[in-house]
C-alpha positions in Angstrom: -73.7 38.0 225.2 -70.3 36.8 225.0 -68.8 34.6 227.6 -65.3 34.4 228.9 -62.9 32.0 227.4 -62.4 29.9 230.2 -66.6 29.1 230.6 -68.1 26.5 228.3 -70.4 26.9 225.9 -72.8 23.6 226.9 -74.7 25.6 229.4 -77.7 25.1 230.7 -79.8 28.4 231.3 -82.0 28.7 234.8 -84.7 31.1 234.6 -84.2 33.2 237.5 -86.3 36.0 237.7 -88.5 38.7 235.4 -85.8 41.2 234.0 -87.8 44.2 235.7 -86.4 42.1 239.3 -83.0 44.2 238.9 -82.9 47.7 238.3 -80.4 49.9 237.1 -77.1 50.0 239.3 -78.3 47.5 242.3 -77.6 43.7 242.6 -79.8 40.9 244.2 -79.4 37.5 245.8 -80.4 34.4 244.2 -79.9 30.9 245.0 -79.2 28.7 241.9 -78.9 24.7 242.4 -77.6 25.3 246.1 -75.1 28.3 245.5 -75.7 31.5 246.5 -75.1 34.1 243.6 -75.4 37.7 243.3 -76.8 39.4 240.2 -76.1 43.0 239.1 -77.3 45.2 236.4 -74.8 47.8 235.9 -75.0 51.3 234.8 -75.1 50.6 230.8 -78.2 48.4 231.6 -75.7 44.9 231.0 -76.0 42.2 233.7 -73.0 40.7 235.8 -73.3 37.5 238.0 -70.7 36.1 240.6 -70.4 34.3 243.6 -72.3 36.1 246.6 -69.7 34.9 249.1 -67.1 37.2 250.0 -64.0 35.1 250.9 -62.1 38.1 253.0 -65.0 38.7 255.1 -66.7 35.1 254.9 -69.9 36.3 254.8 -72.8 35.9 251.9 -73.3 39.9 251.1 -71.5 40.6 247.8 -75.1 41.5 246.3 -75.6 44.3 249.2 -72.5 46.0 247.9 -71.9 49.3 246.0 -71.5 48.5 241.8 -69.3 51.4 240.2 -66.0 51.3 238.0 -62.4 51.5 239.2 -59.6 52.2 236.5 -62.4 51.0 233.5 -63.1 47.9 235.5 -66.8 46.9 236.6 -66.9 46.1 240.4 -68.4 45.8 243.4 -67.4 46.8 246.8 -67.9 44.4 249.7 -70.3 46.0 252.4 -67.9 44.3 255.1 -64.5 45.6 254.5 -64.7 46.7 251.4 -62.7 45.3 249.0 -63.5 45.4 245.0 -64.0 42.1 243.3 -63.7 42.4 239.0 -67.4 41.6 238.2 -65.7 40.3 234.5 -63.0 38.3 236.3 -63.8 37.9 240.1 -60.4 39.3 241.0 -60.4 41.7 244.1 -58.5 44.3 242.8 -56.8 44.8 246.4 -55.7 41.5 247.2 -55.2 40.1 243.4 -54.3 36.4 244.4 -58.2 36.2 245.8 -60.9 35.7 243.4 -65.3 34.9 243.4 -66.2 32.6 240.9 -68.3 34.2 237.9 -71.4 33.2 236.3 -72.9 33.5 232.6 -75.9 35.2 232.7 -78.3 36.9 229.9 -81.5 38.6 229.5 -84.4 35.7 227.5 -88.2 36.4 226.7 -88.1 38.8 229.3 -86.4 36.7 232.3 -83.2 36.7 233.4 -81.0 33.5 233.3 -77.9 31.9 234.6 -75.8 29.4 232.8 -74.9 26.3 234.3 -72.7 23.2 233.5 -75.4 20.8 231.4 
């Protein structure tokens, strides 16, 4: 896995569940040291983890929404009003100046687990 230039490499990695917890093209919920986060596996099998909150509706759903690709971009669509968030960036494709954070995650000795600051 490589992460994103702006994410540090001294993570700490949280088992969070068995990799067979996600299947192909859904997303679950998963609360990691407080923070609510939602974790997709997308259509090529590779795993995507951001923020579960979705700042235009203000509601904790972004794992209940629809994974797909818009213009070569991975997203998902809010279940409230629908709006794409970047699952790469976090950047809602329709209102750019709104992002969710992101989160390193990767696939271990058969568990999936989320990077945090050490």
């Amino acid at each position: 896995m490589t992460l994103p230039a702006h994410i540090t490499t001294d993570l700490q990695w949280i088992r969070v569940a068995p990799c067979t917890a996600i299947p192909t093209g859904l997303g679950v919920g998963a609360l990691i040291q407080g923070q609510q986060l939602a974790i997709f596996r997308c259509g090529d099998g590779s795993l995507r983890a951001i923020s579960n909150y979705d700042p235009i509706g203000a509601a904790h759903v972004l794992a209940r929404g629809l994974i797909g690709q818009i213009r070569g971009q991975r997203v998902v669509a809010s279940p409230l009003y629908k709006q794409h968030y970047d699952l790469d960036t976090g950047r809602c494709l329709e209102e750019p100046q709104v992002f969710v954070p992101i989160f390193p995650v990767r696939e271990e000795a058969g568990y999936i687990e989320i990077g945090v600051a050490a």
